[in-house]
C-alpha positions as CSV (number, residue, x, y, z in Angstrom):
1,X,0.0,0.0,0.0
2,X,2.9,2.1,1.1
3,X,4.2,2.4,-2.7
4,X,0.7,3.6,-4.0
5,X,0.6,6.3,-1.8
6,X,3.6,7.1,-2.2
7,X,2.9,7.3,-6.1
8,X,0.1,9.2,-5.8
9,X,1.1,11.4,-3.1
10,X,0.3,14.5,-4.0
11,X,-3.2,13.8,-4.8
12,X,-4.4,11.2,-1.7
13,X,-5.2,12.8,1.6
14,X,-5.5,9.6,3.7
15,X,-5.7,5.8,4.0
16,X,-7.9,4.2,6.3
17,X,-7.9,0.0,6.5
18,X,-10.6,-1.9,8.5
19,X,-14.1,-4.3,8.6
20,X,-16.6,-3.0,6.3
21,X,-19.3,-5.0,6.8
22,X,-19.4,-8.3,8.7
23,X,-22.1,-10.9,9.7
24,X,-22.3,-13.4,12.7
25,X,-23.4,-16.6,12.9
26,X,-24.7,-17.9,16.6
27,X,-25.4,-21.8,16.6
28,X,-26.2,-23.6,19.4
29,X,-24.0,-26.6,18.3
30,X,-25.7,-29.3,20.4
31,X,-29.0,-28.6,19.0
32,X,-27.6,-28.6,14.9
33,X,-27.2,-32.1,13.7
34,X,-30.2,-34.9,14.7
35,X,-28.7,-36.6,16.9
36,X,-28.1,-34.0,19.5
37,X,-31.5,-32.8,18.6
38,X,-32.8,-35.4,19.9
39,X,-31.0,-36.2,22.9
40,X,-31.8,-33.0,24.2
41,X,-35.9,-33.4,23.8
42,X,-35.6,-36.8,25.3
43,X,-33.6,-35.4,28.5
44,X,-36.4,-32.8,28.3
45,X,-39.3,-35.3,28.5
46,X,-40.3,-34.5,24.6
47,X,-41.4,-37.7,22.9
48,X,-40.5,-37.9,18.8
49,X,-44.6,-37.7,18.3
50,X,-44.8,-34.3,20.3
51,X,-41.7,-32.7,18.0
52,X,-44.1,-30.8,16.0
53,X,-46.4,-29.4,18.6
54,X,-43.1,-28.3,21.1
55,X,-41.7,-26.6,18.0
56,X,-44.6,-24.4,17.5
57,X,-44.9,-23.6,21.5
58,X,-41.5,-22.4,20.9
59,X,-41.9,-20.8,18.3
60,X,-45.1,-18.9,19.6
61,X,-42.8,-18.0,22.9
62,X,-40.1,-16.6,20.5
63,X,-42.7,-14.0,18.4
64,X,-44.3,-13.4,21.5
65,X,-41.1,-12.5,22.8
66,X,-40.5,-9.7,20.2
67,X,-43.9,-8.5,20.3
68,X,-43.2,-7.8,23.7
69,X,-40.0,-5.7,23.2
70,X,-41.2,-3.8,20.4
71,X,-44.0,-2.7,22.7
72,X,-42.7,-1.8,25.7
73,X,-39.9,0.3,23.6
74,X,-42.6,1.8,21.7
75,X,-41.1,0.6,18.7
76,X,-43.5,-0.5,15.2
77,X,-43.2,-4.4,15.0
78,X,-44.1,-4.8,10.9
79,X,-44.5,-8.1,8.7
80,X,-43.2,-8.1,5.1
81,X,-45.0,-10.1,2.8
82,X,-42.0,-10.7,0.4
83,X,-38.3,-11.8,2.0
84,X,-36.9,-10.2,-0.8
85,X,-37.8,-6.7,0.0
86,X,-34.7,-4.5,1.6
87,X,-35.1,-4.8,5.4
88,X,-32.3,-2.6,5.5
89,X,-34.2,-0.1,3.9
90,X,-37.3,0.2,5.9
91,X,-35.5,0.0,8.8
92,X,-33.6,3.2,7.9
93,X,-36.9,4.8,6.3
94,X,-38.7,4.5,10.0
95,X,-35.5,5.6,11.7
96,X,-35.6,8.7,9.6
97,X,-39.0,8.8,9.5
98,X,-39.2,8.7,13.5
99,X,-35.9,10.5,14.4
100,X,-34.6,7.4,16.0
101,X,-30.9,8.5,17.2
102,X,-30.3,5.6,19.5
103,X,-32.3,2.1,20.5
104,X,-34.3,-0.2,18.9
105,X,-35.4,0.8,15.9
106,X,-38.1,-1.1,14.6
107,X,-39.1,-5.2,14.7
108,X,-39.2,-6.6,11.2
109,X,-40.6,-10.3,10.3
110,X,-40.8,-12.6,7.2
111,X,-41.3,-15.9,6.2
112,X,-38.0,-16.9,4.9
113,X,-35.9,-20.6,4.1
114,X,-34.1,-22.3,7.0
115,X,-31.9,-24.8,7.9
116,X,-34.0,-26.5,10.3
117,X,-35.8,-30.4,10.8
118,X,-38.2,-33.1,10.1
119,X,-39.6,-35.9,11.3
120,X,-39.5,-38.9,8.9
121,X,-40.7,-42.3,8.9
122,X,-37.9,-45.4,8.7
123,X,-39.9,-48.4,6.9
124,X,-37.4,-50.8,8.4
125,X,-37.8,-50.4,12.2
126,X,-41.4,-48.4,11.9
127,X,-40.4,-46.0,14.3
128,X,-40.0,-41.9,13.5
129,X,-36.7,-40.6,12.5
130,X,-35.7,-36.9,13.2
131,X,-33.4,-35.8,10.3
132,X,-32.3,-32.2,8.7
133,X,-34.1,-30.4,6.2
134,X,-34.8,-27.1,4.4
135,X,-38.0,-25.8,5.8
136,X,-39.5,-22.4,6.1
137,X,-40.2,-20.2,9.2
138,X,-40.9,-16.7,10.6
139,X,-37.3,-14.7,11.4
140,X,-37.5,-11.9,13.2
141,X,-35.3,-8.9,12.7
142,X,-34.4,-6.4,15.5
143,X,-32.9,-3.5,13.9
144,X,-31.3,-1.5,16.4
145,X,-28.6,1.8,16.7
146,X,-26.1,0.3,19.0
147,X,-24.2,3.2,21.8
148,X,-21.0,1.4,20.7
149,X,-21.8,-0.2,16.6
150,X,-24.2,2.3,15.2
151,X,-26.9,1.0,12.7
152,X,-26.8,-3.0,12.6
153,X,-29.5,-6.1,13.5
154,X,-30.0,-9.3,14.9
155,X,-31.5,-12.1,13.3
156,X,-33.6,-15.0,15.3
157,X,-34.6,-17.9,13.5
158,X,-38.3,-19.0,15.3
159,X,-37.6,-22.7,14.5
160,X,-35.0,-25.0,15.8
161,X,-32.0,-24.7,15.9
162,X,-32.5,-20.8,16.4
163,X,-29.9,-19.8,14.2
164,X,-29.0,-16.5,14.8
165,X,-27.5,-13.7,12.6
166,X,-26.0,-10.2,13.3
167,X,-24.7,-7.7,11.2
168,X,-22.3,-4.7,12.1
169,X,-20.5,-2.3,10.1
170,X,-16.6,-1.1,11.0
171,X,-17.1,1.7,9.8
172,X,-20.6,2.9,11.3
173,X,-18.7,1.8,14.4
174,X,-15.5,4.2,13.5
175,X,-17.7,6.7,13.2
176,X,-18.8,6.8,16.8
177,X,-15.2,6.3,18.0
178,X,-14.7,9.1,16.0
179,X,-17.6,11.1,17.6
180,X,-16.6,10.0,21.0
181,X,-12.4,11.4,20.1
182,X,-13.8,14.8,18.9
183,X,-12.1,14.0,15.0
184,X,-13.6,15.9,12.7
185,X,-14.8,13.8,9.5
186,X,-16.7,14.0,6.4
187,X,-19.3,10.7,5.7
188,X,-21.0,9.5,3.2
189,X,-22.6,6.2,3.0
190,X,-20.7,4.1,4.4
191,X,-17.4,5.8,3.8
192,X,-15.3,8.7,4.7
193,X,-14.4,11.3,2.2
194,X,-12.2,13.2,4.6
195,X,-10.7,12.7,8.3
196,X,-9.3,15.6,9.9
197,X,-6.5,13.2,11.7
198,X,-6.4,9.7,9.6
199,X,-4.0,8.0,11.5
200,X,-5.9,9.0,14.7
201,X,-8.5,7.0,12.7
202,X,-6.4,3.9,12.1
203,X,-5.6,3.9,15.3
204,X,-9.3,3.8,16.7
205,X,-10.2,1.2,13.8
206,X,-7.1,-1.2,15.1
207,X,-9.1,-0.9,18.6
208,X,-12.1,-2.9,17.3
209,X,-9.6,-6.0,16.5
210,X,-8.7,-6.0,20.7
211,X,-12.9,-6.9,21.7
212,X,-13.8,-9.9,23.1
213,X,-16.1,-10.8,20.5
214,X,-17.7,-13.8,21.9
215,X,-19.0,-11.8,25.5
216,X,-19.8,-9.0,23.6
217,X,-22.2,-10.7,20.6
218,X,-23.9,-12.5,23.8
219,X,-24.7,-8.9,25.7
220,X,-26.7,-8.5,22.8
221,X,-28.6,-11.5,22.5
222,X,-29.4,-11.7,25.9
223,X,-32.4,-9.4,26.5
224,X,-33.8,-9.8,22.9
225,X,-33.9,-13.4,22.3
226,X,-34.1,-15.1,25.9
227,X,-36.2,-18.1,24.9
228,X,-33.2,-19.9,23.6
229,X,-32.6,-21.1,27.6
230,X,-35.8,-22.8,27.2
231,X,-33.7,-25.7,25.5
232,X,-31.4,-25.8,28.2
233,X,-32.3,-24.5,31.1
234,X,-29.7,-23.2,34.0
235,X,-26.4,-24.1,32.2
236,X,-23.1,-23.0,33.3
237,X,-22.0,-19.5,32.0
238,X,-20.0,-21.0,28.9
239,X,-22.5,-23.2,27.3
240,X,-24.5,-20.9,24.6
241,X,-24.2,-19.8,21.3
242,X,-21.0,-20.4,19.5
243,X,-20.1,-17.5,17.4
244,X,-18.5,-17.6,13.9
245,X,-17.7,-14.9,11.0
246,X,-20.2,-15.8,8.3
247,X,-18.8,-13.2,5.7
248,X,-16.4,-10.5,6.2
249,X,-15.3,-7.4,4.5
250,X,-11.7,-5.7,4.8
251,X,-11.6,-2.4,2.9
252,X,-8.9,-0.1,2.4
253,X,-9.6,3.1,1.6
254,X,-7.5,5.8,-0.4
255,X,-9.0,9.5,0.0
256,X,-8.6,11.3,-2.8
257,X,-8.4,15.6,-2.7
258,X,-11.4,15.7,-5.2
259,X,-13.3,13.5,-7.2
260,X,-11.2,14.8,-10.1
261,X,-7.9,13.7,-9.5
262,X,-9.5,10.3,-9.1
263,X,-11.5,10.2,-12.1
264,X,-8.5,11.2,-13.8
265,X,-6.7,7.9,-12.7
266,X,-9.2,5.0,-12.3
267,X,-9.4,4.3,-15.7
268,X,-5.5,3.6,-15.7
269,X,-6.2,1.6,-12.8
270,X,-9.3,0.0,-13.9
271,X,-7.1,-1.3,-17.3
272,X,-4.3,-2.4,-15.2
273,X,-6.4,-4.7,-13.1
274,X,-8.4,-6.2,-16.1
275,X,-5.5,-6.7,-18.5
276,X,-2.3,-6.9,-15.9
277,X,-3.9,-9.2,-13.1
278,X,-6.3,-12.3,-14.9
279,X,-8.4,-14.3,-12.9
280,X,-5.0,-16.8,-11.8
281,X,-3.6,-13.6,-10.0
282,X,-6.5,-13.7,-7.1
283,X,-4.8,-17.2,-6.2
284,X,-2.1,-16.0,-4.6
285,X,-4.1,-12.6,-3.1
286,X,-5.4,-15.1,-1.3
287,X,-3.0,-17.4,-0.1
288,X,-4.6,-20.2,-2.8
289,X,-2.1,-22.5,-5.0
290,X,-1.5,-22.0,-8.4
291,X,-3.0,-25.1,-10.7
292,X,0.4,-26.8,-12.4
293,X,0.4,-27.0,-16.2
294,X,0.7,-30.0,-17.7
295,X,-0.8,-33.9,-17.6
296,X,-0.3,-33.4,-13.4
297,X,-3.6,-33.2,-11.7
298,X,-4.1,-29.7,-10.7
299,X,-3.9,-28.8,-6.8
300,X,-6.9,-26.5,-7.2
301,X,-10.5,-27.4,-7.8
302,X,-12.9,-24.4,-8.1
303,X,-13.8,-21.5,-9.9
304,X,-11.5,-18.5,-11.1
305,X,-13.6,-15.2,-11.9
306,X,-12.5,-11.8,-12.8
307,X,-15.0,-9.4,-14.1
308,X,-16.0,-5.5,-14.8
309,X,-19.2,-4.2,-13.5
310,X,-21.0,-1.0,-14.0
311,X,-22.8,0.1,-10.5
312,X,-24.9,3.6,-10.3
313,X,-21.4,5.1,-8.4
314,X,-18.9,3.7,-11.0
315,X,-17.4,0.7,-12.4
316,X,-16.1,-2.5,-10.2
317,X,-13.9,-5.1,-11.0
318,X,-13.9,-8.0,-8.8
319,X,-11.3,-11.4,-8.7
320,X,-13.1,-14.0,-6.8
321,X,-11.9,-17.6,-6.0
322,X,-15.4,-19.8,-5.2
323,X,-16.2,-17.4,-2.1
324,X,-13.7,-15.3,-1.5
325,X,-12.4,-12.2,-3.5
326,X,-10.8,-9.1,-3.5
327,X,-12.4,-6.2,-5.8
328,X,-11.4,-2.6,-6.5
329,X,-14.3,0.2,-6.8
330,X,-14.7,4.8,-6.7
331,X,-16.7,5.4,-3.6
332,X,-18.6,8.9,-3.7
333,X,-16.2,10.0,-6.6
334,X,-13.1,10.4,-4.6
335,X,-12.5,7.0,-2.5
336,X,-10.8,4.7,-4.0
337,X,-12.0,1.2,-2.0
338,X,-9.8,-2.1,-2.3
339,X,-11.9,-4.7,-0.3
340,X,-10.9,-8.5,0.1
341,X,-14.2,-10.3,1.3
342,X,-13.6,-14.0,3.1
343,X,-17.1,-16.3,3.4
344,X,-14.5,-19.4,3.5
345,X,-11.4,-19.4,5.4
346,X,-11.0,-23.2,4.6
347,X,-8.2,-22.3,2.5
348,X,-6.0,-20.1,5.0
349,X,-3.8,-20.8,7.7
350,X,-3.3,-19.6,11.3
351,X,-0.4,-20.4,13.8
352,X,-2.4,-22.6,16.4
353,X,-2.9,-25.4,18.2
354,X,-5.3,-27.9,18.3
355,X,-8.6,-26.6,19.1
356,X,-9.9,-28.2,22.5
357,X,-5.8,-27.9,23.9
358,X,-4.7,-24.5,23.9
359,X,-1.4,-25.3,25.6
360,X,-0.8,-27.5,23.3
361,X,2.0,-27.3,20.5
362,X,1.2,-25.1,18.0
363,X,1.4,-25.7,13.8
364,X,-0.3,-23.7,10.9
365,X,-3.7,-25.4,10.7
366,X,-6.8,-24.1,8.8
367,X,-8.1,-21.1,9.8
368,X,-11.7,-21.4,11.9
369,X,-14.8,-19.8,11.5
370,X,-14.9,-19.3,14.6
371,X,-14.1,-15.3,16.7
372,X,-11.1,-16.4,17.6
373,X,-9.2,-16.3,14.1
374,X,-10.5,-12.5,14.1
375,X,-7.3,-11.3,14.0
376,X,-5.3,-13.7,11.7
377,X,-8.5,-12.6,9.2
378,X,-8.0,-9.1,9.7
379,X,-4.4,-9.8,9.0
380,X,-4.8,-11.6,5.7
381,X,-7.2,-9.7,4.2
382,X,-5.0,-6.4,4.9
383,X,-1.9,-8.2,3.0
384,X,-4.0,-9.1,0.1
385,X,-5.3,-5.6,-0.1
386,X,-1.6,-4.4,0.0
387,X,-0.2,-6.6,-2.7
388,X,-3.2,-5.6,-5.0
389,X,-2.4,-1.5,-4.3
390,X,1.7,-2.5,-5.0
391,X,0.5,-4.0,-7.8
392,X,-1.6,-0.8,-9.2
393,X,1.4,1.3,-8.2
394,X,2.3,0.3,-11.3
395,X,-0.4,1.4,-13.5
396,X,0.3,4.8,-15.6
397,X,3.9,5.3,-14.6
398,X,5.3,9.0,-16.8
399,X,9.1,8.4,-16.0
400,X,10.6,7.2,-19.4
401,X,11.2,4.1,-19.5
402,X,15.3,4.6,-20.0
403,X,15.3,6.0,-16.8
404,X,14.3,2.6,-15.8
405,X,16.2,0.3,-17.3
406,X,19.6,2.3,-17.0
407,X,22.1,0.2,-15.9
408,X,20.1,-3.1,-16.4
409,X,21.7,-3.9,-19.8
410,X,24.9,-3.6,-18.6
411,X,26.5,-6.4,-16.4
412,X,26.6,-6.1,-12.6
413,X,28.4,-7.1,-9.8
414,X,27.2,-9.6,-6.9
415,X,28.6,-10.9,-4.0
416,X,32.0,-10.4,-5.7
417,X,30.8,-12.4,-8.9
418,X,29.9,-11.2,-12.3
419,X,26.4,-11.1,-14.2
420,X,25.9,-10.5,-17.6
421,X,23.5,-7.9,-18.6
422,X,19.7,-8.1,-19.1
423,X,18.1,-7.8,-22.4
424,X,14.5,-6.7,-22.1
425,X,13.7,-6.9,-26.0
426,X,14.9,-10.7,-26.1
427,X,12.3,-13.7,-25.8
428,X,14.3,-15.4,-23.1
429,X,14.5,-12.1,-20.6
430,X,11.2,-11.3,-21.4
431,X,9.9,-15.0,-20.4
432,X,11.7,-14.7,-17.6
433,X,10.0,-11.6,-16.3
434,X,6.8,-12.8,-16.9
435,X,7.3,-15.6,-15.0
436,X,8.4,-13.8,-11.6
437,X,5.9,-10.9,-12.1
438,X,2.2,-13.2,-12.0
439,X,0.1,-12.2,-9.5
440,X,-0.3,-15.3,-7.8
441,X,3.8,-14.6,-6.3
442,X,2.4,-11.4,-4.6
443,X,2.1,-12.1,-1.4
444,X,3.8,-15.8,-0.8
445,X,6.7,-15.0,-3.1
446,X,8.0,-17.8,-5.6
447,X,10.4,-20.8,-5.4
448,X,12.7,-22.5,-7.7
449,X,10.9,-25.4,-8.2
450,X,7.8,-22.7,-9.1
451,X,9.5,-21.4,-12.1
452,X,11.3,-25.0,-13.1
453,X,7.8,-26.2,-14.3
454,X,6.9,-23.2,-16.6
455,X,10.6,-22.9,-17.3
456,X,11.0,-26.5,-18.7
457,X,8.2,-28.2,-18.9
458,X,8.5,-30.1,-15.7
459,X,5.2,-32.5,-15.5
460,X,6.1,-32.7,-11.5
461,X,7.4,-29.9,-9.3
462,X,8.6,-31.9,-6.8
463,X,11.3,-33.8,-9.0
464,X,13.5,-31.5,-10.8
465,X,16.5,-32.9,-12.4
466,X,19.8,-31.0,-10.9
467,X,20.3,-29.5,-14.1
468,X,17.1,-27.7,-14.1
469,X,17.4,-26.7,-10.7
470,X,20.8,-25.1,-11.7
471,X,20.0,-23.4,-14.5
472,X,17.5,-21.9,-12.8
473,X,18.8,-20.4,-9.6
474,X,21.5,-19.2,-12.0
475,X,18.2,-17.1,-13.7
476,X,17.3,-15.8,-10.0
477,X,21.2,-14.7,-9.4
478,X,20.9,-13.1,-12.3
479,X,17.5,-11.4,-11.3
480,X,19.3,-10.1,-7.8
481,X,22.4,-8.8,-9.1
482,X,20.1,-6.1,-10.9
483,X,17.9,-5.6,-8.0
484,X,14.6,-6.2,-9.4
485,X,14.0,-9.6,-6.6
486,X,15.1,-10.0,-3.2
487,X,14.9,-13.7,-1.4
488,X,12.4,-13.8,1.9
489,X,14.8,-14.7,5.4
490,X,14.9,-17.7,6.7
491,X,12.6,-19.2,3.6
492,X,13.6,-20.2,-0.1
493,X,11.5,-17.6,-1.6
494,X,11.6,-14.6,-3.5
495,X,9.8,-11.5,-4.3
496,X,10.0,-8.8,-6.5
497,X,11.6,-5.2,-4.9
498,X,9.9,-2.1,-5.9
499,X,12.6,-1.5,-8.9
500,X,11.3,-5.3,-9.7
501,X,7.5,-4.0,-9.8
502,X,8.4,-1.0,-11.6
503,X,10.5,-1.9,-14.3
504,X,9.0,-5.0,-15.1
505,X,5.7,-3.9,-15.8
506,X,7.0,-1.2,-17.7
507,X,8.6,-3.7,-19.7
508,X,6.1,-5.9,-20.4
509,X,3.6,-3.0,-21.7
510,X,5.9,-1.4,-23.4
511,X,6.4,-5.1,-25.4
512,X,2.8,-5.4,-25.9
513,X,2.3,-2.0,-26.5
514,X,1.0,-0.8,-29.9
515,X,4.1,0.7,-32.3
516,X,2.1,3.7,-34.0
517,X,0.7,4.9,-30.8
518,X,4.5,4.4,-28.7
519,X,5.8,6.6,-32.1
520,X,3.2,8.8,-31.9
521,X,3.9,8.9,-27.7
522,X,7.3,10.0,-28.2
């Protein structure tokens, strides 16, 4: 990120990295797959025959529940007919319409599709069978404007399990921080146009990473959905809900000094990112592995997207890998938003131990779902946002492009040894930097044995011949005696230095460039 701004100094005013939006999941894990289920009725007393009639009790409890608090807050308590009309919306249309500054704002309900059970009849032993199945059942939607989160809601499924869902926004939250700090700030949406002391800001949004999710997700729940109790009644203070990140946004924002100076540079930016960075780059934004070429079977199995879109504010493009993606977009004409969005963490790591022994040693496992990985999310998402905005540092360089490559045809000296001289024009050179400048090396670097496959062929990565390997560490020698890579301590990969970035890109458009308009340039 550092370089970008640095680029573009004169024109951006700010940075400002943290959640955007994010959404909760509360599951009482007991009560989710059939066979707890039903342990649980029968240490309750509830016979298999009586499932249908205790789920509506329930039910009828939970509704009567919210009834209750949207009338003793004096709050409206409203059914929508259709599940697909913006809940979001209304809500914000009765807070206006009210002049609701703080509190509940309004109880919303729908009939809607759930995760939820049925009973089923087993032909071999005759008896009834509890099972999981897609049903459909009221939710109800408290839509609130938290002291501490601003504008957000909770979610209560009516049927078993209770599912819940809430959703905050970072930077409604910032702006009460902000509020709180006396920093002035200009908002829109949900963005900020202009902070009178950005780093003041980064600093407040780096606070939200230090709460202790779990207690604090529960405080909510508590006086708002108390009926889940009725499935367990008194239970020690740690059995409830577990919490998990459903989907999370991580945006970094660029503020721009008008929404000129950025209209004057997205579509540089816009080109770069379709035409520099295809849909293989996102791999490596997001810590995925690259498929091998060749008869090997690849290591990835999914779906690789990249794609322009045209919204009423401007034009997106978006990278997306199955769930996850990173997109750039113009916010109010002069925020320039990089966002990585995770909905599966399956494929990133954390340092940990094993879950259920904490003092146990610790390895890089798979991230969880789960609050506690907060911070290892945060930390990914930030560092594929970063690589993205090194790699649009790039985009619509004006220094000439022999001020660049001075000194890289002529040999250089390393560690006391000789290297020839690089020839940009050739086929072999060229190759070369293609290789080390994909995408996918942007945040975890590349290895021999990465480039040994494209290099020559190899149908496995894992057995080089020690010729190969030879030829090509002589290739990243050569690479480090001008500068443009630098290897990672303590690992056995490399990464591109800002002279790498730089002159590498410019190299490869100028190849590709078109002769009459490069003429016509100069």
């Amino acid at each position: 990120m550092e370089s970008f701004i640095v680029r573009h100094r004169e024109v951006v005013t700010g940075a400002l990295s943290g959640f955007d939006r994010l959404r909760f999941r509360g599951s009482l894990r007991w009560l989710c797959y059939a066979d707890g289920l039903g342990k649980c009725l029968n240490a309750m007393g509830v016979k298999l025959v009586e499932f249908g009639k205790f789920c509506q009790q329930l039910s009828a409890r939970i509704r009567g529940a919210a009834q209750r608090i949207a009338d003793e807050a004096r709050r409206p308590r409203e059914y929508l007919a259709s599940p697909a009309e913006s809940k979001e919306s209304r809500a914000r249309e009765i807070a206006a319409r009210d002049g609701v500054r703080e509190g509940l704002i309004c109880v919303l309900h729908a009939v809607e599709p759930c995760q939820s059970f049925r009973l089923r009849k087993d032909r071999g032993s005759k008896r009834l069978v509890l099972e999981g199945a897609l049903r459909k059942c009221t939710h109800e939607y408290f839509y609130w404007i938290h002291p501490r989160w601003g504008f957000g809601h909770l979610r209560v499924q009516t049927w078993l399990p209770m599912t819940l869902h809430i959703c905050l926004n970072g930077r409604e939250w910032l702006a009460r921080q902000l509020d709180a700090e006396g920093v002035g700030y200009e908002r829109r949406d949900n963005c900020f146009t202009w902070i009178a002391d950005p780093a003041a800001a980064q600093r407040l949004m780096q606070t939200q990473l230090r709460i202790k999710w779990a207690q604090a997700l529960d405080d909510v729940i508590e006086p708002l959905h108390p009926h889940w109790r009725d499935m367990v009644g008194p239970t020690p203070p740690r059995v409830g809900y577990y919490w998990s990140v459903q989907a999370s946004e991580w945006a970094t924002d660029l503020m721009f000094r008008s929404a000129k100076h950025l209209a004057a540079l997205y579509p540089h930016l816009l080109r770069h990112a379709t035409v520099h960075l295809g849909s293989r780059d996102v791999l490596r934004f997001l810590g995925r592995h690259v498929p091998v070429a060749g008869g090997v079977p690849p290591r990835f199995a999914g779906e690789v997207v990249s794609d322009l879109r045209s919204r009423p504010e401007g034009m997106r493009v978006k990278h997306r890998v199955n769930a996850n993606s990173v997109k750039m977009y113009d916010k109010q004409g002069s925020v320039l938003r990089i966002e990585t969005t995770i909905n599966n963490p399956d494929d990133m790591r954390v340092y940990r131990p094993r879950e259920g022994d904490p003092k146990g040693p610790k390895s890089w496992r798979v991230m969880r779902r789960g609050v506690a990985d907060m911070h290892r999310r945060a930390q990914i998402s930030q560092q594929a946002n970063d690589r993205y905005l090194h790699s649009l540092a790039a985009a619509e360089h004006t220094q000439p492009l022999a001020d660049l490559t001075v000194g890289l045809c002529q040999p250089a000296t390393w560690h006391g040894r000789r290297a020839r001289g690089l020839n940009p024009l050739s086929a072999g050179d060229a190759r070369l930097f293609e290789l080390v400048n994909r995408g996918e090396y942007l945040v975890n670097g590349f290895r021999n044995r990465d480039l040994r496959v494209s290099l020559f062929g190899m149908t496995k990565p894992g057995s080089p011949t020690r010729k190969s390997s030879a030829a090509v560490t002589r290739q990243l020698r050569l690479l480090r005696a001008h500068g443009l890579i630098r290897k990672l301590p303590r690992t056995h990969r490399y990464v591109l230095t800002d002279r790498g970035h730089q002159t590498i890109n410019a190299i490869l458009a100028a190849r590709a460039a078109d002769t009459e308009k490069l003429i016509r340039a100069a």
